[in-house]
C-alpha positions in Angstrom: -4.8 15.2 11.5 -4.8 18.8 9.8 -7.0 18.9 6.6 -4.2 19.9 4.1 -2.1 16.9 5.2 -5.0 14.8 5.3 -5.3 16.1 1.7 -1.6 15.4 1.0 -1.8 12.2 2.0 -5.0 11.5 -0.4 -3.2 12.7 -3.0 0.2 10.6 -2.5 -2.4 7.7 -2.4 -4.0 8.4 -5.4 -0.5 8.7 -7.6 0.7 5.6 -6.0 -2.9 3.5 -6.8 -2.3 5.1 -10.6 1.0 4.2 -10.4 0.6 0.9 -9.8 -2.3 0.4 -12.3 0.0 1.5 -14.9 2.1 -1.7 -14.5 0.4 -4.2 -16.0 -0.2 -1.9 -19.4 3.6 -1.7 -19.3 4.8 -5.3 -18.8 2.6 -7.3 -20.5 3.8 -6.0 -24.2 7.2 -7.6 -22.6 5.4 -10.4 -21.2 3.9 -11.3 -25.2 7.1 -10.4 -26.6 8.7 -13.1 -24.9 9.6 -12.4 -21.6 8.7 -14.9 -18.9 6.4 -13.2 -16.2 8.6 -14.1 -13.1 11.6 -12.6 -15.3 9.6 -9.5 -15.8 8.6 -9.2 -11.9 13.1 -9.6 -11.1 13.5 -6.8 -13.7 11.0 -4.9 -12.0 12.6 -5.1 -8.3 16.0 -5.5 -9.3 15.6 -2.0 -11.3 13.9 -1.0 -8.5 16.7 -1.5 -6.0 19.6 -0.1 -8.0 17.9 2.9 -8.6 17.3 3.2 -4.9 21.1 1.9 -3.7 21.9 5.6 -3.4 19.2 6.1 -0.9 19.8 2.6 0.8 23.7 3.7 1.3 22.5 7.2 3.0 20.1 5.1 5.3 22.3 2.1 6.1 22.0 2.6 9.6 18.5 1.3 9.0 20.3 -2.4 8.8 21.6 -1.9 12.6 18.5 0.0 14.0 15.4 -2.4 12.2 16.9 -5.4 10.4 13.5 -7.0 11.3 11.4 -4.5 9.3 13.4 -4.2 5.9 13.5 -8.0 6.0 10.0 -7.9 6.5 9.1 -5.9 4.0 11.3 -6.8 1.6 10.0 -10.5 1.9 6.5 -10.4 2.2 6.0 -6.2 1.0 7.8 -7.2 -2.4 8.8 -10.6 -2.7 5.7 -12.1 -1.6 3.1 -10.0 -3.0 4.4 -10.7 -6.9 5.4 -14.4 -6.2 2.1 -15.4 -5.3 0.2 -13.6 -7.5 2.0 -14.7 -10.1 1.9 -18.4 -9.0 -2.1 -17.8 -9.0 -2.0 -16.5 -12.5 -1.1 -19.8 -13.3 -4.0 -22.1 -12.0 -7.0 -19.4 -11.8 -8.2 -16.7 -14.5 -6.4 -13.3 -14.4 -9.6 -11.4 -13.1 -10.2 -14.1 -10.4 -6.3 -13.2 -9.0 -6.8 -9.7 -9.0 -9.9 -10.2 -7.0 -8.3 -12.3 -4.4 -5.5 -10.1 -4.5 -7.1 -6.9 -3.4 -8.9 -8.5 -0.6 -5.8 -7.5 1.3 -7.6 -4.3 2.5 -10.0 -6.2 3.8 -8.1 -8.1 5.7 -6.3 -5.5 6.6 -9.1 -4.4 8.8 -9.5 -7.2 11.0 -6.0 -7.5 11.4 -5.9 -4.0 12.7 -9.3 -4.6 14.6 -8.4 -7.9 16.1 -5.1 -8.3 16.5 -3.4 -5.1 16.9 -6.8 -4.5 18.9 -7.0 -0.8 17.8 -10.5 1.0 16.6 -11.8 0.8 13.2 -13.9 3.3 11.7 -17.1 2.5 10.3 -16.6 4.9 7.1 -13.2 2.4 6.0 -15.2 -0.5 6.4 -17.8 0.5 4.7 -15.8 1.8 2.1 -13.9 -1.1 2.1 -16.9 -3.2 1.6 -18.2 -1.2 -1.4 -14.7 -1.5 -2.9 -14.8 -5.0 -3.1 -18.2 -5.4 -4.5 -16.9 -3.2 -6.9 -13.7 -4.8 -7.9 -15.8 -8.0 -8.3 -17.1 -6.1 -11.1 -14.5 -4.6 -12.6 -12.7 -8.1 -13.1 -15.9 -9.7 -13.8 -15.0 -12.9 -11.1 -17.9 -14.7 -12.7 -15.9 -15.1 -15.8 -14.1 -17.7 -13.8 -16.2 -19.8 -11.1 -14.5 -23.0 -11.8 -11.6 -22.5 -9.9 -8.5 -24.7 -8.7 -8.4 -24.8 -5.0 -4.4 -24.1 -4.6 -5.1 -21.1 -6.8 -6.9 -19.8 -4.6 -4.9 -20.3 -1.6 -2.5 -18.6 -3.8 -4.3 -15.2 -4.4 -5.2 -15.6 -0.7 -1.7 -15.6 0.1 -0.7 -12.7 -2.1 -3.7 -10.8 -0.4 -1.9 -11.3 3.0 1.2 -10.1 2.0 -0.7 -7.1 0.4 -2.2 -6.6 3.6 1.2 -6.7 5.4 2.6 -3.9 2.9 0.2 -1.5 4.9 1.3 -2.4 8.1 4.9 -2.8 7.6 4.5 1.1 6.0 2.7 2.3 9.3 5.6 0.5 11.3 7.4 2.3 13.8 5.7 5.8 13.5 4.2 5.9 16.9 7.5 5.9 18.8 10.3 7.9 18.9 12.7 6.3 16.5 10.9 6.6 13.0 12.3 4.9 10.2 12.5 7.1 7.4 10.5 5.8 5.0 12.6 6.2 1.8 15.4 4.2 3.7 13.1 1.0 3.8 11.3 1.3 0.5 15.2 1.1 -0.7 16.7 -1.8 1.7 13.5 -3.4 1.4 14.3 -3.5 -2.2 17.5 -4.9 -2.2 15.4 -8.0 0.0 13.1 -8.5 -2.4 15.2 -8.3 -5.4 17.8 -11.3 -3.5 14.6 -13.0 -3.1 13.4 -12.4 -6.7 16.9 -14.2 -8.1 16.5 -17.3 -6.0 13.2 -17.6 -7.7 13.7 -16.3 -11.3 16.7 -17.2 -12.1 17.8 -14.3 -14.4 20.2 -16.2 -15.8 17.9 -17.9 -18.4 16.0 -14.7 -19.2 15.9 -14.3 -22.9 17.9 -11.0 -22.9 17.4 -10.2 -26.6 14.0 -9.1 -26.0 15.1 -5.8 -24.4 16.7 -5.0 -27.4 14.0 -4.6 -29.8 10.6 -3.7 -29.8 7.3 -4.9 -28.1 3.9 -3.7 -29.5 1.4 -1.3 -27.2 -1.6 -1.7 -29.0 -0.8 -0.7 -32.6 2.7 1.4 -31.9 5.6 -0.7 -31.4 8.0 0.6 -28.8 11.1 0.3 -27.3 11.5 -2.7 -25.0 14.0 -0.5 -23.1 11.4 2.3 -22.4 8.7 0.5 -21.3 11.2 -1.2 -18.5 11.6 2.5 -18.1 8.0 2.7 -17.1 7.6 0.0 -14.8 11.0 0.8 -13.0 10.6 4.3 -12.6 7.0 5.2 -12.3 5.3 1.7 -11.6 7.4 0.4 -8.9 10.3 3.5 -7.5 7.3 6.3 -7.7 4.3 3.7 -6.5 6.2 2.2 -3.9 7.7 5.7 -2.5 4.5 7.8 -2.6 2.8 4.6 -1.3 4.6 3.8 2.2 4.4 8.0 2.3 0.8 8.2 1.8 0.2 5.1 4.2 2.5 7.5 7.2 0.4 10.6 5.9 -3.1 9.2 6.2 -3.3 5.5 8.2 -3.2 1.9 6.9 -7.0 1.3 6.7 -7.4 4.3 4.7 -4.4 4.2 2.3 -5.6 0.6 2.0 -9.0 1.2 0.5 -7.8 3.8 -1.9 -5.3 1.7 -3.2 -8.1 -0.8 -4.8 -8.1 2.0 -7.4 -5.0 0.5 -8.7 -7.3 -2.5 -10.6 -9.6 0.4 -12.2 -6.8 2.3 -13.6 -5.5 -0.6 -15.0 -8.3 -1.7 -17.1 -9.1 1.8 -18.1 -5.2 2.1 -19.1 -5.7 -1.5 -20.5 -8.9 -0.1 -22.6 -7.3 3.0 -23.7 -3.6 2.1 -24.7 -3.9 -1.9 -25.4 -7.7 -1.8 -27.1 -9.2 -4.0 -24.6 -12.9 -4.1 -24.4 -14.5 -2.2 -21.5 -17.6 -3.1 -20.7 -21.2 -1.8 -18.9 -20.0 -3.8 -15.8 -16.5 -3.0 -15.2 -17.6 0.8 -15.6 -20.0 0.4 -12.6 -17.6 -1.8 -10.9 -15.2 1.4 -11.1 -17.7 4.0 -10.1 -18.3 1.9 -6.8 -14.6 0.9 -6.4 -14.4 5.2 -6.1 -17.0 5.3 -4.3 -15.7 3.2 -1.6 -12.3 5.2 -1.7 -14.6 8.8 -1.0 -16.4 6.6 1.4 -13.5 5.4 3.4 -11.2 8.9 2.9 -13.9 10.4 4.9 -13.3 8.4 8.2 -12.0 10.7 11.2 -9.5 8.6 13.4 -10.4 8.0 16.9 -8.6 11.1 19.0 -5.3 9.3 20.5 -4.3 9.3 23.5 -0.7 10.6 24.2 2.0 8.1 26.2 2.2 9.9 29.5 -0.9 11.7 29.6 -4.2 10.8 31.9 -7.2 10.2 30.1 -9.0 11.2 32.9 -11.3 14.3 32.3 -9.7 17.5 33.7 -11.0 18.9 37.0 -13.9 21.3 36.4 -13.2 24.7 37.3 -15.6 26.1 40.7 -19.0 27.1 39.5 -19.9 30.3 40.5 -23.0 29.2 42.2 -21.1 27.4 44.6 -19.1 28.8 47.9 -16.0 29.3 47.1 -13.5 28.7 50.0 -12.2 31.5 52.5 -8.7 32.1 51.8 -6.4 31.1 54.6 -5.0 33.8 56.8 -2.0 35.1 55.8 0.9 34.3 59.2 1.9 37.4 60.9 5.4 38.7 60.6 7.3 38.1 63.5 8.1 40.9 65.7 11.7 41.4 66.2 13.3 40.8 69.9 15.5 43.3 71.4 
Protein backbone atom coordinates (compact mmCIF):
# COMPACT_ATOMS: atom_id res chain seq x y z
CA UNK A 1 0.00 0.00 0.00
CA UNK A 2 1.36 3.56 -1.00
CA UNK A 3 2.11 5.74 2.13
CA UNK A 4 -0.35 8.68 1.24
CA UNK A 5 -3.23 6.23 1.00
CA UNK A 6 -2.06 4.45 3.90
CA UNK A 7 -2.29 7.92 5.42
CA UNK A 8 -5.73 8.56 3.95
CA UNK A 9 -6.96 5.71 5.27
CA UNK A 10 -5.60 6.61 8.98
CA UNK A 11 -7.26 9.60 8.68
CA UNK A 12 -10.78 8.34 7.49
CA UNK A 13 -10.35 6.08 10.57
CA UNK A 14 -9.67 8.59 12.94
CA UNK A 15 -12.86 10.91 11.89
CA UNK A 16 -14.96 7.90 11.95
CA UNK A 17 -13.58 6.68 15.73
CA UNK A 18 -14.38 10.64 16.63
CA UNK A 19 -17.37 10.39 15.08
CA UNK A 20 -18.65 7.76 16.80
CA UNK A 21 -17.43 8.90 20.28
CA UNK A 22 -19.47 11.90 19.68
CA UNK A 23 -22.72 9.82 19.96
CA UNK A 24 -23.19 9.13 23.28
CA UNK A 25 -22.56 13.11 24.27
CA UNK A 26 -25.39 13.70 21.82
CA UNK A 27 -28.13 11.19 22.75
CA UNK A 28 -27.99 10.95 26.21
CA UNK A 29 -29.41 14.68 26.87
CA UNK A 30 -32.44 12.93 24.79
CA UNK A 31 -32.09 9.83 26.65
CA UNK A 32 -32.61 12.14 30.29
CA UNK A 33 -35.14 14.14 28.67
CA UNK A 34 -37.31 11.37 28.21
CA UNK A 35 -36.57 9.42 25.35
CA UNK A 36 -36.38 5.67 25.78
CA UNK A 37 -32.80 4.38 24.66
CA UNK A 38 -34.04 1.78 22.10
CA UNK A 39 -36.26 4.78 20.67
CA UNK A 40 -33.16 6.90 20.44
CA UNK A 41 -31.01 3.95 18.65
CA UNK A 42 -34.46 3.68 15.76
CA UNK A 43 -34.12 7.53 15.46
CA UNK A 44 -30.60 7.09 14.97
CA UNK A 45 -30.74 4.37 11.90
CA UNK A 46 -33.95 5.32 10.63
CA UNK A 47 -32.44 9.07 10.10
CA UNK A 48 -29.72 7.35 9.01
CA UNK A 49 -31.38 5.51 6.12
CA UNK A 50 -33.49 8.27 4.80
CA UNK A 51 -30.77 10.39 4.50
CA UNK A 52 -28.97 7.69 2.53
CA UNK A 53 -32.22 6.52 0.31
CA UNK A 54 -30.80 8.73 -2.45
CA UNK A 55 -27.65 6.77 -2.52
CA UNK A 56 -29.45 3.36 -1.87
CA UNK A 57 -31.74 4.14 -5.17
CA UNK A 58 -28.32 4.94 -7.34
CA UNK A 59 -26.94 1.55 -5.95
CA UNK A 60 -30.02 -0.68 -6.12
CA UNK A 61 -28.34 -3.05 -8.25
CA UNK A 62 -26.53 -3.86 -5.01
CA UNK A 63 -29.96 -5.84 -4.00
CA UNK A 64 -29.59 -8.23 -7.25
CA UNK A 65 -25.67 -8.54 -7.16
CA UNK A 66 -25.15 -9.10 -2.94
CA UNK A 67 -28.45 -9.38 -1.19
CA UNK A 68 -26.33 -11.57 1.28
CA UNK A 69 -24.03 -8.81 2.27
CA UNK A 70 -26.49 -5.70 2.90
CA UNK A 71 -28.54 -8.24 4.81
CA UNK A 72 -25.58 -9.00 6.65
CA UNK A 73 -24.64 -5.96 7.52
CA UNK A 74 -27.55 -4.39 8.00
CA UNK A 75 -28.47 -7.20 10.70
CA UNK A 76 -25.57 -7.75 12.60
CA UNK A 77 -23.30 -4.20 11.24
CA UNK A 78 -26.28 -2.08 12.66
CA UNK A 79 -29.03 -3.90 14.09
CA UNK A 80 -27.06 -6.11 16.22
CA UNK A 81 -24.37 -4.02 17.41
CA UNK A 82 -26.93 -1.33 19.20
CA UNK A 83 -29.50 -4.11 20.27
CA UNK A 84 -27.15 -5.88 22.29
CA UNK A 85 -25.40 -3.28 23.69
CA UNK A 86 -28.20 -1.84 24.74
CA UNK A 87 -29.83 -4.96 26.20
CA UNK A 88 -26.36 -5.17 28.25
CA UNK A 89 -26.83 -1.65 29.55
CA UNK A 90 -29.51 -3.02 31.22
CA UNK A 91 -28.11 -5.85 33.49
CA UNK A 92 -24.28 -4.68 33.75
CA UNK A 93 -22.71 -1.07 34.51
CA UNK A 94 -22.22 1.24 31.51
CA UNK A 95 -18.31 1.02 31.69
CA UNK A 96 -18.41 -2.77 31.94
CA UNK A 97 -20.51 -2.79 28.29
CA UNK A 98 -18.27 -0.63 26.71
CA UNK A 99 -15.51 -2.85 27.62
CA UNK A 100 -17.08 -5.93 26.38
CA UNK A 101 -18.16 -4.10 23.56
CA UNK A 102 -14.84 -3.06 22.10
CA UNK A 103 -13.34 -6.44 22.50
CA UNK A 104 -14.63 -6.88 18.99
CA UNK A 105 -11.16 -6.01 17.64
CA UNK A 106 -9.88 -8.55 19.37
CA UNK A 107 -11.81 -10.93 18.23
CA UNK A 108 -11.53 -9.67 15.16
CA UNK A 109 -8.03 -11.04 14.96
CA UNK A 110 -8.53 -14.53 15.53
CA UNK A 111 -11.32 -14.58 13.38
CA UNK A 112 -9.09 -13.36 10.62
CA UNK A 113 -6.23 -15.54 11.90
CA UNK A 114 -8.18 -18.68 12.38
CA UNK A 115 -10.85 -18.87 10.36
CA UNK A 116 -10.32 -16.83 7.32
CA UNK A 117 -6.78 -18.42 7.89
CA UNK A 118 -4.90 -15.26 6.58
CA UNK A 119 -1.57 -13.67 8.43
CA UNK A 120 -1.74 -11.41 11.21
CA UNK A 121 0.74 -8.97 11.96
CA UNK A 122 2.40 -8.84 15.18
CA UNK A 123 2.27 -4.77 15.36
CA UNK A 124 -2.06 -5.09 15.37
CA UNK A 125 -1.97 -7.55 17.92
CA UNK A 126 0.11 -6.00 19.90
CA UNK A 127 -1.59 -2.89 19.49
CA UNK A 128 -4.69 -4.47 19.91
CA UNK A 129 -3.58 -5.85 23.24
CA UNK A 130 -2.40 -2.48 24.60
CA UNK A 131 -5.81 -1.04 23.53
CA UNK A 132 -7.64 -3.20 25.60
CA UNK A 133 -5.63 -2.74 28.64
CA UNK A 134 -6.29 0.60 28.03
CA UNK A 135 -9.93 0.77 27.50
CA UNK A 136 -10.12 -1.25 30.87
CA UNK A 137 -8.90 1.89 32.14
CA UNK A 138 -10.66 4.40 30.56
CA UNK A 139 -14.12 2.75 31.66
CA UNK A 140 -12.70 1.85 34.94
CA UNK A 141 -14.25 -2.13 34.58
CA UNK A 142 -13.44 -2.44 38.34
CA UNK A 143 -16.25 -0.09 39.07
CA UNK A 144 -18.43 -3.04 38.26
CA UNK A 145 -17.03 -6.68 39.19
CA UNK A 146 -20.28 -7.96 40.30
CA UNK A 147 -21.70 -8.74 37.14
CA UNK A 148 -24.95 -10.63 35.81
CA UNK A 149 -23.92 -13.52 33.68
CA UNK A 150 -26.55 -12.83 30.66
CA UNK A 151 -25.03 -9.30 30.70
CA UNK A 152 -22.22 -10.41 29.81
CA UNK A 153 -23.11 -12.75 27.17
CA UNK A 154 -24.86 -9.67 26.01
CA UNK A 155 -21.77 -7.28 25.59
CA UNK A 156 -20.10 -10.40 24.22
CA UNK A 157 -22.63 -10.57 21.63
CA UNK A 158 -22.52 -6.91 20.63
CA UNK A 159 -18.59 -7.39 20.55
CA UNK A 160 -19.17 -10.08 17.73
CA UNK A 161 -21.31 -8.14 15.68
CA UNK A 162 -18.68 -5.22 16.20
CA UNK A 163 -16.28 -7.55 14.98
CA UNK A 164 -18.39 -8.55 11.91
CA UNK A 165 -18.81 -4.69 10.91
CA UNK A 166 -14.98 -4.98 10.00
CA UNK A 167 -15.31 -7.83 7.99
CA UNK A 168 -18.53 -7.22 6.26
CA UNK A 169 -16.68 -3.57 5.28
CA UNK A 170 -13.55 -5.56 3.80
CA UNK A 171 -16.15 -7.81 1.93
CA UNK A 172 -15.78 -8.30 -1.59
CA UNK A 173 -12.63 -6.16 -2.33
CA UNK A 174 -10.38 -8.88 -3.37
CA UNK A 175 -12.38 -9.90 -6.48
CA UNK A 176 -13.50 -8.30 -9.35
CA UNK A 177 -16.91 -7.17 -8.57
CA UNK A 178 -16.48 -4.57 -5.64
CA UNK A 179 -19.38 -3.27 -3.98
CA UNK A 180 -19.19 0.25 -3.70
CA UNK A 181 -19.15 0.95 -0.43
CA UNK A 182 -21.51 3.91 -0.10
CA UNK A 183 -24.20 1.52 -1.72
CA UNK A 184 -24.13 -0.81 1.36
CA UNK A 185 -23.62 1.61 4.21
CA UNK A 186 -27.10 2.91 2.62
CA UNK A 187 -29.05 -0.60 1.92
CA UNK A 188 -27.51 -1.78 4.95
CA UNK A 189 -29.33 0.95 6.59
CA UNK A 190 -32.57 0.56 5.40
CA UNK A 191 -31.98 -3.38 7.10
CA UNK A 192 -31.14 -2.18 10.20
CA UNK A 193 -33.64 0.49 10.53
CA UNK A 194 -36.71 -2.55 9.45
CA UNK A 195 -35.00 -4.34 12.11
CA UNK A 196 -34.80 -1.45 14.60
CA UNK A 197 -38.96 -1.06 14.24
CA UNK A 198 -39.63 -4.59 15.01
CA UNK A 199 -37.77 -3.97 18.19
CA UNK A 200 -38.60 -0.39 19.15
CA UNK A 201 -41.73 0.10 18.32
CA UNK A 202 -41.79 3.81 17.35
CA UNK A 203 -45.09 4.01 17.77
CA UNK A 204 -45.00 4.61 21.56
CA UNK A 205 -42.08 6.97 21.36
CA UNK A 206 -42.88 10.02 23.36
CA UNK A 207 -42.74 12.38 20.29
CA UNK A 208 -43.02 15.66 22.26
CA UNK A 209 -39.65 15.42 23.42
CA UNK A 210 -38.15 16.47 20.01
CA UNK A 211 -39.98 19.44 20.28
CA UNK A 212 -38.35 21.19 23.03
CA UNK A 213 -35.24 21.29 24.68
CA UNK A 214 -32.82 18.83 26.37
CA UNK A 215 -29.87 20.21 28.60
CA UNK A 216 -25.91 19.69 27.47
CA UNK A 217 -24.37 20.41 30.48
CA UNK A 218 -25.56 23.78 31.53
CA UNK A 219 -27.03 25.10 27.85
CA UNK A 220 -30.22 23.82 26.93
CA UNK A 221 -30.63 22.99 23.28
CA UNK A 222 -32.68 22.01 20.70
CA UNK A 223 -33.87 18.39 20.84
CA UNK A 224 -34.07 18.69 16.99
CA UNK A 225 -30.29 19.60 16.64
CA UNK A 226 -28.81 17.32 18.69
CA UNK A 227 -30.80 14.42 16.49
CA UNK A 228 -29.07 16.55 13.96
CA UNK A 229 -25.79 15.41 15.40
CA UNK A 230 -26.21 11.93 15.84
CA UNK A 231 -27.86 11.51 12.37
CA UNK A 232 -25.50 13.35 10.44
CA UNK A 233 -22.14 13.29 11.93
CA UNK A 234 -22.47 10.23 14.45
CA UNK A 235 -23.97 7.60 12.40
CA UNK A 236 -24.08 8.94 8.10
CA UNK A 237 -20.35 10.45 8.52
CA UNK A 238 -18.97 7.53 11.07
CA UNK A 239 -20.49 4.86 9.27
CA UNK A 240 -19.35 6.23 5.66
CA UNK A 241 -15.74 7.25 6.47
CA UNK A 242 -15.68 4.01 8.57
CA UNK A 243 -16.47 0.98 5.89
CA UNK A 244 -14.03 3.58 3.65
CA UNK A 245 -11.21 3.57 6.03
CA UNK A 246 -11.69 -0.21 6.74
CA UNK A 247 -11.22 -0.69 2.30
CA UNK A 248 -8.35 2.01 2.60
CA UNK A 249 -6.28 0.43 5.28
CA UNK A 250 -7.50 -3.54 6.30
CA UNK A 251 -9.86 -4.81 9.04
CA UNK A 252 -7.33 -5.53 11.80
CA UNK A 253 -5.97 -2.18 11.51
CA UNK A 254 -9.11 0.04 11.10
CA UNK A 255 -10.29 -2.19 13.96
CA UNK A 256 -7.72 -1.17 16.55
CA UNK A 257 -8.00 2.49 15.72
CA UNK A 258 -11.57 2.49 16.17
CA UNK A 259 -11.15 1.75 20.13
CA UNK A 260 -10.53 5.45 20.11
CA UNK A 261 -14.17 5.87 19.74
CA UNK A 262 -14.51 5.14 23.92
CA UNK A 263 -11.65 7.90 24.59
CA UNK A 264 -13.30 10.54 22.69
CA UNK A 265 -16.36 9.91 24.25
CA UNK A 266 -15.32 10.46 27.78
CA UNK A 267 -13.18 13.31 26.89
CA UNK A 268 -16.43 14.84 24.92
CA UNK A 269 -18.37 13.54 28.00
CA UNK A 270 -15.77 15.58 30.47
CA UNK A 271 -15.67 18.62 28.34
CA UNK A 272 -19.41 19.25 27.16
CA UNK A 273 -21.51 17.21 29.98
CA UNK A 274 -19.05 18.02 33.15
CA UNK A 275 -18.24 14.53 33.88
CA UNK A 276 -15.35 13.80 36.08
CA UNK A 277 -12.19 12.60 34.35
CA UNK A 278 -9.94 11.11 36.28
CA UNK A 279 -5.88 10.01 36.69
CA UNK A 280 -6.93 6.53 35.31
CA UNK A 281 -9.07 7.09 32.46
CA UNK A 282 -6.26 9.63 31.23
CA UNK A 283 -3.68 6.83 31.17
CA UNK A 284 -6.17 4.44 29.96
CA UNK A 285 -6.44 6.97 26.80
CA UNK A 286 -2.76 7.49 26.39
CA UNK A 287 -2.36 3.62 25.97
CA UNK A 288 -5.69 3.17 24.13
CA UNK A 289 -3.38 5.74 21.43
CA UNK A 290 -0.80 4.02 21.94
CA UNK A 291 -2.10 0.85 20.70
CA UNK A 292 -3.67 2.66 17.61
CA UNK A 293 0.23 4.12 16.67
CA UNK A 294 1.27 0.61 17.59
CA UNK A 295 -1.05 -1.28 15.39
CA UNK A 296 -1.15 1.64 12.26
CA UNK A 297 2.41 0.77 11.94
CA UNK A 298 1.86 -2.99 10.82
CA UNK A 299 3.05 -3.59 7.09
CA UNK A 300 0.68 -6.30 5.45
CA UNK A 301 2.15 -9.38 4.29
CA UNK A 302 3.13 -8.79 0.32
CA UNK A 303 0.02 -10.66 -1.54
CA UNK A 304 0.19 -12.82 -3.83
CA UNK A 305 -1.70 -12.00 -7.18
CA UNK A 306 -4.59 -14.81 -8.61
CA UNK A 307 -2.69 -16.13 -11.58
CA UNK A 308 0.72 -15.46 -10.77
CA UNK A 309 3.58 -18.21 -9.60
CA UNK A 310 4.96 -17.57 -6.38
CA UNK A 311 7.82 -19.38 -7.41
CA UNK A 312 11.10 -17.21 -7.41
CA UNK A 313 12.00 -16.03 -11.00
CA UNK A 314 14.84 -17.82 -12.81
CA UNK A 315 18.19 -16.22 -11.99
CA UNK A 316 19.75 -14.64 -14.82
CA UNK A 317 23.39 -16.63 -16.09
CA UNK A 318 26.25 -15.54 -13.83
CA UNK A 319 29.03 -14.35 -15.71
CA UNK A 320 31.42 -16.75 -14.18
CA UNK A 321 29.71 -19.51 -15.68
CA UNK A 322 29.85 -20.82 -19.58
CA UNK A 323 27.47 -19.46 -21.30
CA UNK A 324 26.12 -21.72 -24.09
CA UNK A 325 27.41 -21.64 -27.88
CA UNK A 326 24.76 -20.37 -29.94
CA UNK A 327 23.30 -22.77 -32.45
CA UNK A 328 24.36 -22.57 -35.96
CA UNK A 329 22.36 -20.55 -37.98
CA UNK A 330 20.76 -23.32 -41.19
CA UNK A 331 22.16 -22.45 -44.44
CA UNK A 332 20.04 -20.97 -47.17
CA UNK A 333 19.09 -23.24 -49.66
CA UNK A 334 20.66 -23.05 -52.98
CA UNK A 335 18.33 -22.65 -55.67
CA UNK A 336 17.94 -25.60 -58.45
CA UNK A 337 17.99 -24.79 -62.03
Amino acid sequence: MQASGKNAGLGLALVSACAFGGSGVAAKPLIEAGLDPLHMVWLRVAGAALVLSPLAWRHRDLVRRRPLLLAGFGLIAVAGVQAFYFAALSRIPVGVALLLEYLGPALLLGWIRFVQRKPVTRAAAAGAAVAVAGLACVVQIWSGLSLDPLGVLLGLAAACCQAFYFVFADQGTDGEDVPDPMGVIAHGMIVGALVMTVLARPWQMDWRVLGGDAALGDVQVPALVLLGWVVFVATVAAYLTGVVSVRMLSPQVAGVVANLEAVVATVLAWVLLGEHLSGWQMAGGALVLGGAFIAQSSRPAPAVVAGESILPEPAAPSSASPSPEPEPEPEPERATA
